[in-house]
FILO-683521 format. One record per residue: residue in one letter; z, x, y of N, C-alpha, C in turn. Coordinates in nm, 4 decimals, padded with zeros to 6 digits. Each point is the difference from the previous one (the first is absolute). Layout:
BEGIN
PT  code       n.z       n.x       n.y      ca.z      ca.x      ca.y       c.z       c.x       c.y
PT     a         Z         X         Y         Z         X         Y         Z         X         Y
...
end
This chain:
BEGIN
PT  code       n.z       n.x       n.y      ca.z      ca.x      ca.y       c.z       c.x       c.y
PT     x  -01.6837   13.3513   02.1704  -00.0436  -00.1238   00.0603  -00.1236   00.0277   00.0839
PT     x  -00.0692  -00.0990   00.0476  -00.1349  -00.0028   00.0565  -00.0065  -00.0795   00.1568
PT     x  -00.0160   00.0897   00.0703  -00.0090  -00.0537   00.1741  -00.1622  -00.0299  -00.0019
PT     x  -00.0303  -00.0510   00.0828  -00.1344  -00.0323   00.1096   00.0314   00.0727   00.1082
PT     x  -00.0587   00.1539   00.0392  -00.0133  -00.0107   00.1522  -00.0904   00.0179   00.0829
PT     x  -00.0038  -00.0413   00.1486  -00.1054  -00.0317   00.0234   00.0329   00.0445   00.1640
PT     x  -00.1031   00.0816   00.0600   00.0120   00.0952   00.1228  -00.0821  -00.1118   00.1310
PT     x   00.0269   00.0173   00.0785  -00.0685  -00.0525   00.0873  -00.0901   00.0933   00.1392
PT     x  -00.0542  -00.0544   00.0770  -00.0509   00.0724   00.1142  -00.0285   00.1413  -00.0336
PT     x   00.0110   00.0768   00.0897   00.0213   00.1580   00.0154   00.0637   00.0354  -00.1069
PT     x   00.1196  -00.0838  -00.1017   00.0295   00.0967  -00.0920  -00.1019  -00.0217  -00.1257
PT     x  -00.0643  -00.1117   00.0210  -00.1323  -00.0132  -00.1001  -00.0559   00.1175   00.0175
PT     x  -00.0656   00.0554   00.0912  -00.0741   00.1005   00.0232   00.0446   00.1293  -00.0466
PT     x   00.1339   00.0317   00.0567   00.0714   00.1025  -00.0096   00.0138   00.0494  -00.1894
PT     x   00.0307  -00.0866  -00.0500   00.0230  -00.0111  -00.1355  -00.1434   00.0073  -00.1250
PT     x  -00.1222  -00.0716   00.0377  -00.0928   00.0294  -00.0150  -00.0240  -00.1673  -00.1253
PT     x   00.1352  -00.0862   00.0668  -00.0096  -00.1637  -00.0986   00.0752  -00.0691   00.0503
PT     x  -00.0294  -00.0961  -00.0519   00.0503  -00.1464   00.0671   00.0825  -00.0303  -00.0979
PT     x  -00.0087   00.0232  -00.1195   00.0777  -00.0744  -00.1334   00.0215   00.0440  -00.1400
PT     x   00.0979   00.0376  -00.0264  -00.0313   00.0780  -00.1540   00.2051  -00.0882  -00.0479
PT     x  -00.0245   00.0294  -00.1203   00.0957  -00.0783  -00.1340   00.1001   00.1869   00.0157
PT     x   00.1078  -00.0279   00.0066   00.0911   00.0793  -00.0241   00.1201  -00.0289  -00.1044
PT     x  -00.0213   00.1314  -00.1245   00.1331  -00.0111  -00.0769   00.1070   00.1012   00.0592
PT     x   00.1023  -00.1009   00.0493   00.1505   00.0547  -00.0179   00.1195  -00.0060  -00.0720
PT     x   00.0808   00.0458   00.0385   00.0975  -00.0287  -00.0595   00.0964  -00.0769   00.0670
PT     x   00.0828  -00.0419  -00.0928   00.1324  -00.1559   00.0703   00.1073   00.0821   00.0920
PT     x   00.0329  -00.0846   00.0932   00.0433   00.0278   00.0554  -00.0430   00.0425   00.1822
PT     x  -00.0903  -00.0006   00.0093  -00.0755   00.1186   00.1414  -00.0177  -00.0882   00.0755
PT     x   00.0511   00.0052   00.1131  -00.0045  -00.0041   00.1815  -00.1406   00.0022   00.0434
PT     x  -00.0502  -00.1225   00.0718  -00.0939   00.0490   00.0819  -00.0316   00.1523   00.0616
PT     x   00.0888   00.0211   00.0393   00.0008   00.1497   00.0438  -00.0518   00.1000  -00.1004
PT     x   00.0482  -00.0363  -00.1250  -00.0581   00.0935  -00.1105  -00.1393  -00.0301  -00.0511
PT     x  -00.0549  -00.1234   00.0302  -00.1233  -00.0298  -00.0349  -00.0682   00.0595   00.1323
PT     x   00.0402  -00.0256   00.0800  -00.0873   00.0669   00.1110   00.0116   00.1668  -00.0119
PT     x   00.0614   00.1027  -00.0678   00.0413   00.0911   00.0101  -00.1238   00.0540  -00.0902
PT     x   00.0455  -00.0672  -00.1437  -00.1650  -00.0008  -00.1042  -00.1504  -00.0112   00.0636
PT     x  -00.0505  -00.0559   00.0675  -00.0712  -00.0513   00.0603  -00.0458   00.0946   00.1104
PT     x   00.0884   00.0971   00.0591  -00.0253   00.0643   00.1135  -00.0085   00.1112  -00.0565
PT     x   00.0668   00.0530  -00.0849   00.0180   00.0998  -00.0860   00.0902   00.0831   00.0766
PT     x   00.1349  -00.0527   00.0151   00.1434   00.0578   00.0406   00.0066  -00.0330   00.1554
PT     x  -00.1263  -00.0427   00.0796   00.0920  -00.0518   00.1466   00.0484  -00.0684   00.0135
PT     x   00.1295  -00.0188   00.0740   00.1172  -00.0703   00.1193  -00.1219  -00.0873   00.0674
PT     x   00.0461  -00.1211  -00.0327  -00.0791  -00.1066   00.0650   00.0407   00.0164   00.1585
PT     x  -00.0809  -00.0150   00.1133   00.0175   00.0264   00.1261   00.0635  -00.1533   00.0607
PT     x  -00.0052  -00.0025   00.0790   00.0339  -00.1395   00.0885  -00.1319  -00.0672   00.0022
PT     x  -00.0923   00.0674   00.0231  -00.1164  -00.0684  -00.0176  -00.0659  -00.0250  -00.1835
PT     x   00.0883  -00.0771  -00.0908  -00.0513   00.0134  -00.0870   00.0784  -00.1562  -00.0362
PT     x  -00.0798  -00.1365  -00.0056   00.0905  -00.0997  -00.0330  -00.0489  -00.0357  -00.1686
PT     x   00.1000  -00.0729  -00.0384   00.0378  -00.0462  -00.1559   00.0480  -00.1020   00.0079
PT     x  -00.1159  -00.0717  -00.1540   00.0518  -00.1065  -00.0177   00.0249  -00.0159  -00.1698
PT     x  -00.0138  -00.0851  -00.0538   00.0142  -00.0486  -00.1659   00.0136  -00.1625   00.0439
PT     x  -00.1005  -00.0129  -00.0893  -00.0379  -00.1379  -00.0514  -00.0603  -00.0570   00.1551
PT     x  -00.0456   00.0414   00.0754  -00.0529  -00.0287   00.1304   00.1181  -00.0242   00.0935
PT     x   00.1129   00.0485  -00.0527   00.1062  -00.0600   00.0908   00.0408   00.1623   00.0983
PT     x   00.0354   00.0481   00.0896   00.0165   00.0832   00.0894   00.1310   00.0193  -00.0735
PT     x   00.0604   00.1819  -00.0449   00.1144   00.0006  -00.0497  -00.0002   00.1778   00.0698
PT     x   00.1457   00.0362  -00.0023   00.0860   00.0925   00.0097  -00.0465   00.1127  -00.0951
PT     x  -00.0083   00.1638  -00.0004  -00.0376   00.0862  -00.0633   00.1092  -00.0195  -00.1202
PT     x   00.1342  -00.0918  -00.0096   00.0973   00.0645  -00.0770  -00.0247  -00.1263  -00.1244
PT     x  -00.0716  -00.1073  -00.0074  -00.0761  -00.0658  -00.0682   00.0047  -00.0344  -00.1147
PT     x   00.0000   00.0102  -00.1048   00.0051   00.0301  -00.1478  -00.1326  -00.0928  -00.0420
PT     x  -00.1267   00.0881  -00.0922  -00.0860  -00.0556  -00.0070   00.0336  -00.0303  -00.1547
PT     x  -00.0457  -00.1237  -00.0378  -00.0256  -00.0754  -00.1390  -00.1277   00.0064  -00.0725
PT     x  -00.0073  -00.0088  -00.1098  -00.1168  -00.0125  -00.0905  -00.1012  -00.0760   00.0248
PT     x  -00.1223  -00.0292   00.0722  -00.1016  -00.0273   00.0177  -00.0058  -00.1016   00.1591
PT     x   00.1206   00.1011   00.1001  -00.0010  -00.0049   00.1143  -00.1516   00.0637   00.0618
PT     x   00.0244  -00.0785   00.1243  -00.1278   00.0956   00.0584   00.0179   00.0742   00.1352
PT     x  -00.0051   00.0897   00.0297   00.0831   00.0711   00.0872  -00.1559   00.0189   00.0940
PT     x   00.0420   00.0257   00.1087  -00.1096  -00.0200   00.1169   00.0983   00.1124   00.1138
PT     x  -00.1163   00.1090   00.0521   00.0404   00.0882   00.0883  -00.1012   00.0046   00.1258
PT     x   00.0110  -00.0139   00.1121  -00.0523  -00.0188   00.1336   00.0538   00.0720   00.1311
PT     x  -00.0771   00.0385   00.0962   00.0221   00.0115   00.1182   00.0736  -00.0839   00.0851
PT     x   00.0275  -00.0300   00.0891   00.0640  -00.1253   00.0827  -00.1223  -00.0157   00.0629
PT     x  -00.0477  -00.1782   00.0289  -00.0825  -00.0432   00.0827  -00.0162   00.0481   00.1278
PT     x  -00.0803   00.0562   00.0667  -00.0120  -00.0533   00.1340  -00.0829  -00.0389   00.0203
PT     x  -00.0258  -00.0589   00.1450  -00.1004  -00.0419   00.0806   00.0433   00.0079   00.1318
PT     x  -00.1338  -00.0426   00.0817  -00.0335   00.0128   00.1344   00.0081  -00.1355   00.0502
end
């Protein structure tokens, strides 16, 4: 199956993109898409997730032409 994912802020940078088409396989957890993506790190506390723009849980289950979105937590001053 085929994700959208798409990095934000600092992990834009960190990663060296904002957006690339991922084939996986059925079945996989946010957590496991983020795992692909990092290339084997434990998402920190500072690492939020969503799919389909909606804010979701690492334990997740992503679908076929979901779009999974990984971010920092906002702050401000």
């Amino acid at each position: 199956m085929r994700v959208k994912v798409r990095l934000f802020a600092s992990l834009r940078e960190s990663f060296g993109y904002a957006e690339r088409d991922l084939e996986v396989k059925d079945g996989l957890t946010l957590n496991d898409v983020w795992k692909l993506v990092s290339e084997g790190k434990d998402p920190s506390v500072a690492v939020m997730m969503a799919v389909n723009m909606d804010y979701a849980q690492p334990d997740v289950k992503v679908n076929d032409g979901d779009e999974v979105a990984f971010f920092p937590p906002v702050t401000g001053g």
